[in-house]
Phi, psi and omega in degrees: 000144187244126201289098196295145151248155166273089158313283198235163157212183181200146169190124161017200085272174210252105191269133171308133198306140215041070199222190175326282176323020183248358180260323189251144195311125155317341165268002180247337174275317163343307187270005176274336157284318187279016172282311184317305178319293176324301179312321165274016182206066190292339177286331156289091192305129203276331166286030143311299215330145300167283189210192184191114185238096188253166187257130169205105225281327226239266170095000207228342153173014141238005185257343147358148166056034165073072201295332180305309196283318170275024149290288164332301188282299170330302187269050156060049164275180187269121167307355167307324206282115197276033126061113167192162203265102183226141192231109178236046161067234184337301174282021192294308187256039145238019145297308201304310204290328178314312188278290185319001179259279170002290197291338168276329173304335196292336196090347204268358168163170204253308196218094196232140174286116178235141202187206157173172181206146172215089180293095184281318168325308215258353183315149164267175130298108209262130171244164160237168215293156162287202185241331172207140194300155187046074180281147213285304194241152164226126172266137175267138108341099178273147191254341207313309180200146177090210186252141167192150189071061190294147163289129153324324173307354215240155192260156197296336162298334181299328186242070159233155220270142208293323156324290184273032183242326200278321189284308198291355150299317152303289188306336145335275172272033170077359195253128221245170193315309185339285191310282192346303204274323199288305187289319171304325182290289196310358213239291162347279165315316190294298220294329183260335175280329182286319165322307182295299176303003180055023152332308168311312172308136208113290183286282191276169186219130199288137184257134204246118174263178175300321179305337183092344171283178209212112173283152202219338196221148183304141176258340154251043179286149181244082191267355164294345213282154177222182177284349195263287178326304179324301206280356163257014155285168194255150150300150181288323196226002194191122176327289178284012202271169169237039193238061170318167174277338176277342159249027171260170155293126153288151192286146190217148149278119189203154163225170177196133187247153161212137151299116184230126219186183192250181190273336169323295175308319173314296187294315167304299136352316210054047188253127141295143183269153188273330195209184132230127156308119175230037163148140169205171177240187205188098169220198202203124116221259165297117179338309191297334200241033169319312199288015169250346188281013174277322176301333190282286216269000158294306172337303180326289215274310148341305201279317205296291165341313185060065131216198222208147175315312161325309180271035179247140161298306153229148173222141179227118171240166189263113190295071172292299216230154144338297203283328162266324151321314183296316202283295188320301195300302164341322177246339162281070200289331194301337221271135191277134184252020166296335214258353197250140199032062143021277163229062162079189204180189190293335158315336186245291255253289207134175192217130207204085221288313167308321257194015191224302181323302166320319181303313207262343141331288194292297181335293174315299175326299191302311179300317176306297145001299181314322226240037181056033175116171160122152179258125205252154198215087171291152176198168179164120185315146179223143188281138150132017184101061155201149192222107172272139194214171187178120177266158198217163163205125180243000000 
């Protein structure tokens, strides 16, 4: 068995919606981290590459017709080098990276691109087909987040909008807008002190538009933002809710490729590998209760791993909402929470939905990195119920 590493990564900044990043095509943000990748490892003949494996939520439109592989071509690989997709909504590129580590422990390659993208700006509109000819109305559909074309069969508590499924779990354990609005300003403040401090730096990379100007830093950290601003937002999903635009994830545009390869590989390179994969979960329940299923697979992954919550170093889970951060932590108790998202998290950086697990992969490598090492434990809620986790050790 060959022990997969995170060589390198590369990723975007993450643009707000309709924002810098809303002029370029989801297929051109895609090929622009792994253009990068290429670029900072000119010794690596790129029809090495094995496979390209992206995370992607949508599907529905420039990103159509299999974005790994139209990634892959775009951003100059050889067409020999083969492309493929996988979407497991939130968790689509820390899906991507699992199955390429998988394929490398496997023996099945040696050198594979994982990554995921998310145009939100750019989601299209959908009409559907009608039920019987020459319909009166055709309604569009936005695809941009959440459920849409619900099946009737599916019960109505399972499709109530992913905002208001997170505050009625939160209000569940007691945890009220304050902590929301609190854990978001702290997400905020890390985020914009990490930015400043050049945290970033390495990983993300300024995208040069046609105007000639360039995004350079994530757009929707808010280091203006207070606790008195927090608390005069309106609720989001519900008249009485405690579930803000200010303690959500914002809708964001983004991509992020990571090199992942073998130590064989390393030594040729001549790279420190940012990490080693060691291991991820999966688990599922009630749709309505997505934001606890992050709890299941730490759990999962922990027992598989055979170690307690105690020997983990760092942890970055992905902030979609305050009220799901809160709700995962709530039931870890064990879990120190200094140690957890560092320098801030997806309220601030953004949620890119394809494009946000890799963020939060590399992160964990790094910080860890920083701080001399040590074993790190990514996670993240996923819409319909289901929660992924993936351990790293640096």
């Amino acid at each position: 068995m060959q022990r997969p590493l995170i060589l390198d990564a590369a990723r975007t900044p993450f643009g707000r919606y309709r924002g810098g990043l809303s002029g370029v095509r989801v297929d051109d943000l895609a090929a622009l981290p792994i253009s990068e990748l290429l670029r900072r490892h000119p010794d690596l003949d790129p029809a090495r590459v094995d496979d390209v494996l992206y995370g992607n939520t949508n599907g529905a439109g420039e990103e159509n017709r299999n974005i790994g592989r139209m990634a892959a071509l775009l951003a100059g690989l050889p067409p020999t080098v083969p492309g493929a997709s996988v979407n497991r909504l939130c968790a689509s590129g820390g899906e991507a990276i699992v199955q390429a580590s998988r394929a490398l422990a496997m023996g099945d390659a040696d050198v594979v691109v994982a990554g995921g993208v998310e145009g939100m700006t750019r989601a299209p509109f959908v009409v559907p087909r009608p039920d019987r000819p020459f319909a009166d109305r055709l309604e569009p559909v936005s695809t941009a987040l959440g459920w849409r074309l619900v099946n009737p069969r599916m019960p109505s508590a399972w499709t109530v909008p992913l905002g208001r499924a997170a505050e009625q779990v939160a209000a569940e354990l007691g945890i009220t807008r304050e902590r929301m609005d609190q854990y978001a300003l702290r997400s905020h403040r890390r985020a914009s002190a990490a930015w400043d401090a050049g945290v970033h730096d390495g990983f993300a990379f300024p995208v040069q538009l046609p105007d000639g100007s360039a995004v350079r830093r994530d757009e929707s950290v808010r280091p203006e933002t207070s606790a008195e601003k927090l608390a005069k937002l309106k609720p989001a999903f519900s008249d009485d809710g405690t579930v803000t635009a200010g303690n959500s994830s914002p809708l964001n545009d983004g991509a992020a490729a990571v090199l992942l390869g073998t130590e064989s590989l390393a030594t040729e390179l001549g790279v420190t590998p940012l990490g080693e994969v060691l291991g991820s979960a999966v688990t599922a329940g009630e749709p309505q209760r997505f934001t606890l299923a992050p709890v299941g697979a730490i759990r999962k992954l922990l027992g598989r791993l055979g170690i307690g919550g105690a020997d983990v170093d760092l942890w970055e889970i992905n902030e979609a909402f305050a009220a799901m951060a809160l709700s995962v932590l709530h039931h870890l108790p064990e879990v120190d929470r200094e140690k957890v998202n560092v320098h801030g998290g997806a309220i601030a950086y953004g949620h890119p939905l394809g494009a946000s697990m890799p963020r939060v992969v590399v992160d964990l490598c790094r910080h860890l990195r920083a701080r001399g090492g040590g074993v790190g434990v990514a996670a993240a809620c996923v819409g319909v119920g289901q929660g992924m986790a993936i351990a790293v050790r640096v």
